[in-house]
NUGU-682111 format. One record per residue: x, y, z of N, C-alpha, C in turn; residue number from 0. Coordinates in steps of 0.2 Angstrom, whole numbers, plus 2048, in hexadecimal, padded with zeros to 3 digits. Each point is the difference from the previous one (the first is absolute). Layout:
BEGIN
+-----+-----+-----+------+------+------+-----+-----+-----+-----+
| nxx | nyy | nzz | caxx | cayy | cazz | cxx | cyy | czz | num |
+-----+-----+-----+------+------+------+-----+-----+-----+-----+
|   X |   Y |   Z |    X |    Y |    Z |   X |   Y |   Z | NUM |
...
+-----+-----+-----+------+------+------+-----+-----+-----+-----+
***
This chain:
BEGIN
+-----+-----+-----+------+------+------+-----+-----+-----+-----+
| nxx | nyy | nzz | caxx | cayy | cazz | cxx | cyy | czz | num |
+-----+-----+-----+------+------+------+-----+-----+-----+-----+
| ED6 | 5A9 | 280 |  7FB |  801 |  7FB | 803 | 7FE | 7F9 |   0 |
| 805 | 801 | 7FF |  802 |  7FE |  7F9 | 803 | 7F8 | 800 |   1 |
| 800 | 7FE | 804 |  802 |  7F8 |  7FE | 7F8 | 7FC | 7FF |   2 |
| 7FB | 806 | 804 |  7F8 |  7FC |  7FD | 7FD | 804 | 7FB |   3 |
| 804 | 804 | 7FE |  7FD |  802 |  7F7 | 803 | 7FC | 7FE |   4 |
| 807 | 7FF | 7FF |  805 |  7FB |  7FB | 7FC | 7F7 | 801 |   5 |
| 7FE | 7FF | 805 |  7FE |  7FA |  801 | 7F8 | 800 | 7F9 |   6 |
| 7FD | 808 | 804 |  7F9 |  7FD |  7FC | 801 | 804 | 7F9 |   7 |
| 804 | 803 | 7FE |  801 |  7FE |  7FA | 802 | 7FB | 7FA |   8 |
| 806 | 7FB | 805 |  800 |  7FA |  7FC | 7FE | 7FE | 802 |   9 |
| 7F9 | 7FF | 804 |  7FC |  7FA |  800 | 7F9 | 801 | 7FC |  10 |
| 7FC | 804 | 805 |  7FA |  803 |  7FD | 7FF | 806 | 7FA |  11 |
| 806 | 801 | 7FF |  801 |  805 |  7F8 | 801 | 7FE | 7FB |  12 |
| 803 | 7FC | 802 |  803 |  7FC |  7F8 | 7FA | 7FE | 7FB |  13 |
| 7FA | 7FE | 804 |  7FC |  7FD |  7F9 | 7FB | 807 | 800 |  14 |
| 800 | 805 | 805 |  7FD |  807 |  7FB | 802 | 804 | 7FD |  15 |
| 807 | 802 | 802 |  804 |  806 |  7FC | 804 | 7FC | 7F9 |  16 |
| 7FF | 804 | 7FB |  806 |  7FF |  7FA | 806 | 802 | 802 |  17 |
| 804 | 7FD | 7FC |  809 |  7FC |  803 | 801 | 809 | 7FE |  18 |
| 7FF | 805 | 7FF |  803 |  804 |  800 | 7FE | 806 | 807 |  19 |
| 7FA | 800 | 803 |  7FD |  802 |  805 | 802 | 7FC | 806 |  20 |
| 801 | 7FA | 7FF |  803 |  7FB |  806 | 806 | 802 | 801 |  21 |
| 803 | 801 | 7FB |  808 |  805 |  801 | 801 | 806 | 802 |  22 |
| 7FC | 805 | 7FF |  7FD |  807 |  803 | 7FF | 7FF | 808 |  23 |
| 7FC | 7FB | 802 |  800 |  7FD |  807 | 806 | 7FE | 803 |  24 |
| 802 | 7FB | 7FE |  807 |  7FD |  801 | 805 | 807 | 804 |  25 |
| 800 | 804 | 7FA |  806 |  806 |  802 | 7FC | 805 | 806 |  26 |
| 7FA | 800 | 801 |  7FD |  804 |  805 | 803 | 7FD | 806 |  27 |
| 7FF | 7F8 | 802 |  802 |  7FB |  805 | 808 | 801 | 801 |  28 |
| 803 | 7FE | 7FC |  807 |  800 |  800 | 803 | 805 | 801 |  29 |
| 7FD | 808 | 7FF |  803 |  808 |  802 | 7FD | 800 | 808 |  30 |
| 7F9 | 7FF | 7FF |  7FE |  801 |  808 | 805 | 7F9 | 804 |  31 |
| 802 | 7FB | 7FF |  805 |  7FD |  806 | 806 | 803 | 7FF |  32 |
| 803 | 803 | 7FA |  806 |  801 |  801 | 801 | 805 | 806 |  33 |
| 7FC | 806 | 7FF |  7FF |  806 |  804 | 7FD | 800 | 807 |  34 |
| 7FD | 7F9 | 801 |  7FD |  7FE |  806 | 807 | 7FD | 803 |  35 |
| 805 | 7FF | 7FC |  806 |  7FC |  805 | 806 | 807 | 801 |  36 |
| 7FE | 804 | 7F9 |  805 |  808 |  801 | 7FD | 803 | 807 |  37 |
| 7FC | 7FE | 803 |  7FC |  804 |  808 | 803 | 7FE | 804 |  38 |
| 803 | 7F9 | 800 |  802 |  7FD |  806 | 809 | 803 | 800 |  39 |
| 802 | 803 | 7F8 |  806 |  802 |  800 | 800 | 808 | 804 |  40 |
| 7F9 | 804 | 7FD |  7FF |  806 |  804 | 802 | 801 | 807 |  41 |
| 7FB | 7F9 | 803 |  801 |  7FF |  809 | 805 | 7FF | 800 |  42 |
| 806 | 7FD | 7FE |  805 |  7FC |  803 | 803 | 808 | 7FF |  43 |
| 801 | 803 | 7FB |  804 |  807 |  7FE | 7FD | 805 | 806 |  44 |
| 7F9 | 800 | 802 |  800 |  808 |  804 | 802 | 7FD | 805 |  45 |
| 800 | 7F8 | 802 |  805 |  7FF |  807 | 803 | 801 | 800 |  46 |
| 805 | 800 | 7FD |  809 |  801 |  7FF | 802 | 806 | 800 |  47 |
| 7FD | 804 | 7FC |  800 |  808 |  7FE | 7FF | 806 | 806 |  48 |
| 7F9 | 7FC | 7FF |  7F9 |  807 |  803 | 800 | 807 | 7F9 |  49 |
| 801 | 7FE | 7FB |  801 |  803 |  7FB | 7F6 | 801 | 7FD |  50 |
| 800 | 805 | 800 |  7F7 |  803 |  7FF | 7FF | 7FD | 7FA |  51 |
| 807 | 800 | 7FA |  7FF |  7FF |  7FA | 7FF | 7F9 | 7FF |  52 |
| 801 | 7FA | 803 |  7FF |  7FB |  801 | 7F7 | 7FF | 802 |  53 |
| 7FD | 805 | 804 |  7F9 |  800 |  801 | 7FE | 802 | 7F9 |  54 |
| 800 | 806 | 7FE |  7FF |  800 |  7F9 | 801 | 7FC | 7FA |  55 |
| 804 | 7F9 | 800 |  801 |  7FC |  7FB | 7FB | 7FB | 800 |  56 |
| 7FF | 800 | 809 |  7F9 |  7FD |  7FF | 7FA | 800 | 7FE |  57 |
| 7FD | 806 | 802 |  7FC |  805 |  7FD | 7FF | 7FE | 7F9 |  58 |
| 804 | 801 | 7FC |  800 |  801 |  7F8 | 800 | 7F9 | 7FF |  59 |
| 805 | 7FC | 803 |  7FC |  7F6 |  800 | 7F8 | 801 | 800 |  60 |
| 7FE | 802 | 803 |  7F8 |  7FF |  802 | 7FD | 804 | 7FB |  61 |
| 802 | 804 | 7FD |  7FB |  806 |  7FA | 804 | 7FB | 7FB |  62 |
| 805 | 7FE | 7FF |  802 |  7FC |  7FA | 7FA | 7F9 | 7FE |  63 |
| 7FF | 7FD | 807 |  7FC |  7F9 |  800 | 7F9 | 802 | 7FF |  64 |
| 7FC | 804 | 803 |  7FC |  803 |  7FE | 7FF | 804 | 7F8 |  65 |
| 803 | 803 | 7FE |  801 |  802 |  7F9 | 802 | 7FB | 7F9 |  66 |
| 806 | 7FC | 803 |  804 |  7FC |  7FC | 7FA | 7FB | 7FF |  67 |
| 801 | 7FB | 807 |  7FC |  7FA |  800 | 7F9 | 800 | 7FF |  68 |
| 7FE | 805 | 802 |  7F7 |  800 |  800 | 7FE | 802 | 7F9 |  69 |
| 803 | 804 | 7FD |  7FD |  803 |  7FB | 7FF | 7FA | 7FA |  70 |
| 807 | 7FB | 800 |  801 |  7FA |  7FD | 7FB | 7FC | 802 |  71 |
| 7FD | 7FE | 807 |  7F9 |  7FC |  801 | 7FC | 803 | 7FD |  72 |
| 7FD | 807 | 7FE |  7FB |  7FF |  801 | 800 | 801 | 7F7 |  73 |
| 807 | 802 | 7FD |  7FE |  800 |  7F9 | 7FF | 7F5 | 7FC |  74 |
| 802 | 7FE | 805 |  800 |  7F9 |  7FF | 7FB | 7FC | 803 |  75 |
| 7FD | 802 | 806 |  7FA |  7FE |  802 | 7F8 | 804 | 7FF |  76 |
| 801 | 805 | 7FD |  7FB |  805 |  800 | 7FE | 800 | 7F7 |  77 |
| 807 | 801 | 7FF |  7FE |  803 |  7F7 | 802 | 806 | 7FF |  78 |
| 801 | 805 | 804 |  7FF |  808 |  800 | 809 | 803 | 7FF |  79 |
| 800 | 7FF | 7F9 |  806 |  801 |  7FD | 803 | 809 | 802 |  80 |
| 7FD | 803 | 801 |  801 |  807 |  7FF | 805 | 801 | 80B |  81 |
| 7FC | 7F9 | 805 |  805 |  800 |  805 | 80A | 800 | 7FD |  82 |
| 800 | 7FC | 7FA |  807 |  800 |  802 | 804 | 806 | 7FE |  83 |
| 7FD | 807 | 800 |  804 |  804 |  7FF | 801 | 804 | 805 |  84 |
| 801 | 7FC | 808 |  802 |  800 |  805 | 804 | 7FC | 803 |  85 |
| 801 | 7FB | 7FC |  806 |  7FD |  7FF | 807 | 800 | 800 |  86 |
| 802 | 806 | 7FC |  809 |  803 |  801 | 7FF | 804 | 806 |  87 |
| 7FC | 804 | 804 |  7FE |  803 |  805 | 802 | 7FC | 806 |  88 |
| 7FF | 7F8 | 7FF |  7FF |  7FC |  806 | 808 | 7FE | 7FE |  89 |
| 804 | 801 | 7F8 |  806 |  7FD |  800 | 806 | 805 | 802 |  90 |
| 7FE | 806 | 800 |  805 |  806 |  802 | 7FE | 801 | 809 |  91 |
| 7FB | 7FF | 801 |  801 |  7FD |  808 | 804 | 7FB | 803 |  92 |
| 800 | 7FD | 7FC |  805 |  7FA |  801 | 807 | 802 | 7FF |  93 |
| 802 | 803 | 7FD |  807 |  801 |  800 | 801 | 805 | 803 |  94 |
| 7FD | 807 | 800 |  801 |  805 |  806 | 800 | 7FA | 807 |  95 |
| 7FC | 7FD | 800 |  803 |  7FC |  807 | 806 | 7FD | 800 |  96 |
| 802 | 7FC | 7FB |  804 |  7FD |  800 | 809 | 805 | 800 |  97 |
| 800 | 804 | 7FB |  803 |  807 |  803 | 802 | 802 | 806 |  98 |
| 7F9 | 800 | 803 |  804 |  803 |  808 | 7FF | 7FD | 804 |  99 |
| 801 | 7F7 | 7FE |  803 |  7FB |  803 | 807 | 801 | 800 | 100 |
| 802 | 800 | 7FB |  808 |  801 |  7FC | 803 | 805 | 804 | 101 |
| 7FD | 806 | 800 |  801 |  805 |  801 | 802 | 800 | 809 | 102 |
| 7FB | 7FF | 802 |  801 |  7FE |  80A | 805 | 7FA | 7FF | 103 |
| 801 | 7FC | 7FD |  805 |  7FB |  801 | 808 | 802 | 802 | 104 |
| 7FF | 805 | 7F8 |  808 |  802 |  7FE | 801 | 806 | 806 | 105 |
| 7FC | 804 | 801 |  801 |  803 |  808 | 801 | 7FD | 802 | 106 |
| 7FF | 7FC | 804 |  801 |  7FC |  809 | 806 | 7FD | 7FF | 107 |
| 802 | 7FF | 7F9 |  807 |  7FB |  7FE | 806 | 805 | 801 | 108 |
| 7FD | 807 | 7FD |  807 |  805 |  802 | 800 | 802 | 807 | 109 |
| 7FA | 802 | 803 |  800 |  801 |  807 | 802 | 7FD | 805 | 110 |
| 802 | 7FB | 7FF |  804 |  7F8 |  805 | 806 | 802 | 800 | 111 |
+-----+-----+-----+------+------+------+-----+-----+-----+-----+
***
């Protein structure tokens, strides 16, 4: 899904959003695939693990993309400026994910 926002924003955006709202979009795409590729580290981690907290890093990937990314669509496709103040909400989801990526990592590393 985010390779076809990234697509229809540089194509179909560009002549209605201002270059500063096309950048608002831009960073919604580019969080949502970054965290769309942090899932497939999820999977590969609760293989490896079976660590619960690796199912939770997922979890908060998905309330990040949902908060982070969406709130960012809809302040740049919508208008409705008062969505981005669920924005850091979708960014501390993202890094409590990314934490108890860390965190199950460096477990599984001592436990070997």
């Amino acid at each position: 899904m985010s390779v076809a926002a990234g697509a229809f924003g540089a194509h179909a955006l560009k002549a209605i959003l201002d270059p500063p709202m096309l950048a608002v979009y831009e960073t919604a795409a580019r969080y949502q695939m970054y965290h769309a590729l942090g899932l497939f580290v999820v999977a590969w981690l609760w293989r490896e693990t079976r660590n619960s907290l690796a199912i939770k890093a997922g979890w908060l990937f998905c309330a990040g993309i949902l908060l982070f990314s969406g709130s960012l669509y809809i302040v740049a496709l919508a208008g409705i400026k008062w969505m981005g103040a669920l924005t850091p909400l979708g960014g501390a989801s993202f890094i409590a994910g990314w934490i108890c990526i860390a965190w199950t990592a460096w477990r599984a590393g001592r436990d070997q």
